[in-house]
C-alpha positions as CSV (number, residue, x, y, z in Angstrom):
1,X,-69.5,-99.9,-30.6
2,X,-71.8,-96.9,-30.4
3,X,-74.7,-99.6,-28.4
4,X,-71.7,-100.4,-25.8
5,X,-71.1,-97.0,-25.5
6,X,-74.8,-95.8,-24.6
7,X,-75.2,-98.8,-22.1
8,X,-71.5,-97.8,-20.0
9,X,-72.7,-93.9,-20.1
10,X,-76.1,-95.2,-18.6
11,X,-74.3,-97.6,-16.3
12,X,-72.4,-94.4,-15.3
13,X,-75.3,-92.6,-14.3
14,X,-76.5,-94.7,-12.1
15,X,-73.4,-95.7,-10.1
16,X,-71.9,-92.1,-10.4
17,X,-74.5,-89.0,-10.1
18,X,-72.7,-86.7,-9.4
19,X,-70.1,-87.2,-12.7
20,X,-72.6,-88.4,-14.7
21,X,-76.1,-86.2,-14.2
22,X,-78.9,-87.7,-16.7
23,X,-76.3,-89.6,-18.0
24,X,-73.8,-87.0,-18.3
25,X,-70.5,-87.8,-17.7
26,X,-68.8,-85.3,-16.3
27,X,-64.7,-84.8,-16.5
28,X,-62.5,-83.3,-13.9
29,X,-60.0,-81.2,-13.9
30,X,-57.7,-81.9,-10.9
31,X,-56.0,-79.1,-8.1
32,X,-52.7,-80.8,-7.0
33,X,-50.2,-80.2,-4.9
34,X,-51.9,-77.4,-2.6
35,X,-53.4,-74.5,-5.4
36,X,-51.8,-75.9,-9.0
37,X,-54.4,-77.0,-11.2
38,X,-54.9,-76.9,-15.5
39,X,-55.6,-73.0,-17.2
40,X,-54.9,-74.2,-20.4
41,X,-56.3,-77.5,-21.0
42,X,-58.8,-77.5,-23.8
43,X,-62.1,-79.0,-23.2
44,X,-62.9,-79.4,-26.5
45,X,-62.6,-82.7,-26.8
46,X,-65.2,-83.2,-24.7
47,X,-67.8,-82.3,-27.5
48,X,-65.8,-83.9,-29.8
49,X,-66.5,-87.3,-28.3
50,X,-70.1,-86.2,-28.2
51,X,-70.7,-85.7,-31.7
52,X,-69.0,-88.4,-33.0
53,X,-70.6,-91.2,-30.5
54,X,-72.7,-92.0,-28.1
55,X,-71.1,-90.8,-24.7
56,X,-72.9,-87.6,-23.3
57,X,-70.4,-85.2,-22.1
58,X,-70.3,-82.4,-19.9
59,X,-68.9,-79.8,-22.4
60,X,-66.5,-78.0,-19.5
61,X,-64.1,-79.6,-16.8
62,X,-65.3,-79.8,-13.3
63,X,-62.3,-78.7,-10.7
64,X,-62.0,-81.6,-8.2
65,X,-59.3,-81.8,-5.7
66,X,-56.5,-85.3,-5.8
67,X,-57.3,-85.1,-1.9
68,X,-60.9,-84.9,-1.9
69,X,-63.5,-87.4,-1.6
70,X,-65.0,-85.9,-4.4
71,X,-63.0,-87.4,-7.1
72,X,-63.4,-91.0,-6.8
73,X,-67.2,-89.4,-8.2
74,X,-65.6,-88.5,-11.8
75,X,-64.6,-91.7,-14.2
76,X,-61.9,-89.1,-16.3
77,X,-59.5,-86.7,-14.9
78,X,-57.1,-84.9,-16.4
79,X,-54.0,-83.0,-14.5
80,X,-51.7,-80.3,-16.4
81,X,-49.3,-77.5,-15.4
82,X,-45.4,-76.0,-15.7
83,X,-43.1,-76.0,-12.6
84,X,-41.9,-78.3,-9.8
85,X,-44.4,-79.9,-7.7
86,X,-44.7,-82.9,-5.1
87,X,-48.0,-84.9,-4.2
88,X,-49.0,-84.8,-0.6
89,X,-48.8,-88.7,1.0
90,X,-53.2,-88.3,0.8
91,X,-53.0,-87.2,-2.5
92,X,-50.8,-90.0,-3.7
93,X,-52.7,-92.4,-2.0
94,X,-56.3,-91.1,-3.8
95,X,-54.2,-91.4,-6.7
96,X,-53.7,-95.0,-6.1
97,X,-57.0,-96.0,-4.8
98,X,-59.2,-93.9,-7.7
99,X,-57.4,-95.6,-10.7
100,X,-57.4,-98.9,-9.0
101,X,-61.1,-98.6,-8.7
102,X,-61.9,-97.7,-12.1
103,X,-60.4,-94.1,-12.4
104,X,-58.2,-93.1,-15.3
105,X,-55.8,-89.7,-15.2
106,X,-54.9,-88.3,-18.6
107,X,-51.7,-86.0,-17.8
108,X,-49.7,-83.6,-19.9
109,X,-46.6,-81.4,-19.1
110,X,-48.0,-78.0,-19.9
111,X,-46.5,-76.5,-22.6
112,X,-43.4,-79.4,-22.9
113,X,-42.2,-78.3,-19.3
114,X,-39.2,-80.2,-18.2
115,X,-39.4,-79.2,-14.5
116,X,-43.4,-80.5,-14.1
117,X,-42.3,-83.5,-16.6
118,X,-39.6,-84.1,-14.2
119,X,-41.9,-84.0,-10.8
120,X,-44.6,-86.3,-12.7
121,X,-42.4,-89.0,-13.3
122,X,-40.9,-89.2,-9.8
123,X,-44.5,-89.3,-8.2
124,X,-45.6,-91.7,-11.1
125,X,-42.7,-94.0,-10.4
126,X,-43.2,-93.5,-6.6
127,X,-46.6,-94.5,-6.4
128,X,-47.2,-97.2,-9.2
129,X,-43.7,-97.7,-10.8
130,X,-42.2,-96.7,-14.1
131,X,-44.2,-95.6,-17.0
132,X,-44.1,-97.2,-19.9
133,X,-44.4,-96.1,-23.7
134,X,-47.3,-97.2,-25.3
135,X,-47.4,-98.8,-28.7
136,X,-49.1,-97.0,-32.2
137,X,-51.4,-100.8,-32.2
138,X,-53.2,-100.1,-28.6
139,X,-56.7,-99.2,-28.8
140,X,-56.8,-95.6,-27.8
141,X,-55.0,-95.0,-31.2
142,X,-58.5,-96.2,-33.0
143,X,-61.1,-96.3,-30.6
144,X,-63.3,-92.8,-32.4
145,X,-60.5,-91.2,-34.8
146,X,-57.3,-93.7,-36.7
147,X,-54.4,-92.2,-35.6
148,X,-51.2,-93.5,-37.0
149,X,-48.6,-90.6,-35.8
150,X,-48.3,-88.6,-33.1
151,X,-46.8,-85.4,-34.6
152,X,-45.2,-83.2,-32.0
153,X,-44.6,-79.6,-33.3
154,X,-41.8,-78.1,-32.6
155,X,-39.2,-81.5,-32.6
156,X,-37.6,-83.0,-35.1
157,X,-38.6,-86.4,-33.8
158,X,-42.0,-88.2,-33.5
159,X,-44.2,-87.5,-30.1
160,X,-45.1,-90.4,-27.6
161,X,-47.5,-91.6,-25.2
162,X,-46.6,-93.3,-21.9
163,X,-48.5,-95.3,-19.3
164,X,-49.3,-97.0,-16.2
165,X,-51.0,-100.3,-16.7
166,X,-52.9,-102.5,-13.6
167,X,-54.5,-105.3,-14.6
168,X,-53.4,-105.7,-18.2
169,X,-55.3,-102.2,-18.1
170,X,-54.2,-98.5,-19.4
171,X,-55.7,-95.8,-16.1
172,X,-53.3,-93.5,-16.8
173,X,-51.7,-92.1,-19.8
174,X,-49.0,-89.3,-20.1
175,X,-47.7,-86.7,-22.8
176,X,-44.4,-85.2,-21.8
177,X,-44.9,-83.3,-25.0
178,X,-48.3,-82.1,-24.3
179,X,-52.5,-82.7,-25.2
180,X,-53.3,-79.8,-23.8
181,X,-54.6,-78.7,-27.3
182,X,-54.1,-74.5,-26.3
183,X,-54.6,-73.3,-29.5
184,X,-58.5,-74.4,-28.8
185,X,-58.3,-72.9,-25.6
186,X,-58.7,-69.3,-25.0
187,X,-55.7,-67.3,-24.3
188,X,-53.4,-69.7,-24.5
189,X,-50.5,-71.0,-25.7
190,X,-47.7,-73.4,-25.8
191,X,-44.7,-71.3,-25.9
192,X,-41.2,-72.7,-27.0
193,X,-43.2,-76.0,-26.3
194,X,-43.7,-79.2,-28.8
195,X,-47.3,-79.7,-28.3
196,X,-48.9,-83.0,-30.2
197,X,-50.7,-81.6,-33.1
198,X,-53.2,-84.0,-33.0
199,X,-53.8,-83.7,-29.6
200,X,-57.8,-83.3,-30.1
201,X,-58.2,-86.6,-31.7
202,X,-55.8,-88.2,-29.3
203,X,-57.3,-87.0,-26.1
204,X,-60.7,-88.1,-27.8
205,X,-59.8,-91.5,-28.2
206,X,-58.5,-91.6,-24.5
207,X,-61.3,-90.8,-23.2
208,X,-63.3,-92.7,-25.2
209,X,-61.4,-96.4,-24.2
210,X,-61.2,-94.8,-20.6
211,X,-65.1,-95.7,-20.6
212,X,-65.1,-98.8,-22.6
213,X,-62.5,-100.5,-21.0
C-alpha cells in the first residue's frame, strides 16, 4: 500500500501545484455560505497520516472558498460549523463539479449541531440526493488504522458515518455527530455535543482512501 501511496502523492504534484508543493498535498478548509468557515477543526490528522504512511501532508488547513476557482486545486476539503446556512447556486454548483472531478468533502456538524446538521442535509439532498449511511466493512474503516466502532461520546447509542457515492465511489462523507476532534484543537470544545471519540483515526483513514481511490 505504502508504494501506491507515494506514486498518487507524486501524481498529485504534478497535476495539482498548488495543493500539492514538492509533493505536498495540501488540505483545505472551506468558507461557505458568505463568511462561515471551520475554527475548530483539528488538523491533526494531517500528521497523523504522515507518520504512519507515505502521503506528505501539509501539517495546517489552507482556507479556500466553495465559490472559488481555487478549490478544484485541493484533492481534500473539509467543511464544519454550528448554525443555519444555505449554499449560494455557484457554490453548489462547485460543489458538484469538484467531487465529480476527483474532489472529496469530509463534513461534520460542529459540535453535534442540529440546526447546521439540518442545512447540510437539505443542500446535500439538493445537489446530489440523499446520503446514505455507510457500512463498518467499507474501506475507510481500515485503510491506515482498524476501526470496528465509532464511539460517539455523549449518546447512548453507537456514532455513524454517511455518504454521497458517484460512480460506485465515496467523495463525500458526513458526521452529524462530529470529526472535528476539538480536544486536539486549541481552545476548543464540543460543548453539550457527542463528538466521535475516535475521530482522529477516522478522519485519518478518510483521507487516506480519499487519495487511493
Amino acid at each position: 500500500m505504502k508504494t501506491v501511496i507515494c506514486l498518487l502523492t507524486l501524481l498529485l504534484a504534478c497535476l495539482c501545484p498548488a495543493s500539492a508543493k514538492e509533493g505536498i498535498v495540501q488540505c483545505g478548509n472551506l468558507i461557505y455560505a458568505g463568511n462561515k468557515t471551520s475554527r475548530c477543526f483539528s488538523d491533526e490528522f494531517l500528521s497523523t497520516v504522515q507518520q504512519k504512511t507515505s502521503i506528505s501532508t501539509s501539517r495546517r488547513f489552507r482556507a479556500v472558498r466553495l465559490d472559488s476557482e481555487e478549490l478544484f486545486q485541493f484533492p481534500f476539503v473539509v467543511m464544519t460549523g454550528e448554525g443555519n446556512f444555505t449554499l449560494t447556486s455557484k457554490e453548489r454548483e462547485n460543489l458538484k463539479k469538484y467531487v465529480a472531478g476527483g474532489g472529496f468533502l469530509l463534513a461534520s456538524a460542529g459540535c453535534s449541531s442540529e440546526t447546521w446538521d439540518k442545512s447540510f442535509r437539505k443542500e446535500m439532498t439538493q445537489t446530489f440526493g440523499e446520503m446514505k449511511p455507510i457500512p463498518m466493512q467499507h474501506p475507510i474503516f481500515s485503510t491506515v488504522f482498524p476501526i470496528k466502532t465509532l464511539s460517539a461520546g455523549k449518546k447512548p447509542t453507537k456514532g455513524h458515518l454517511e455518504g454521497i457515492t458517484i460512480n460506485d465511489k465515496l467523495v463525500v462523507v458526513y458526521s452529524a455527530d462530529g470529526l472535528n476532534d476539538s480536544s486536539n484543537s486549541r481552545g476548543c470544545c464540543c460543548c453539550g455535543g457527542s463528538e466521535l471519540g475516535n475521530a482522529l483515526q477516522i478522519n485519518a483513514n478518510i483521507l487516506a482512501y480519499a487519495l487511493l481511490r
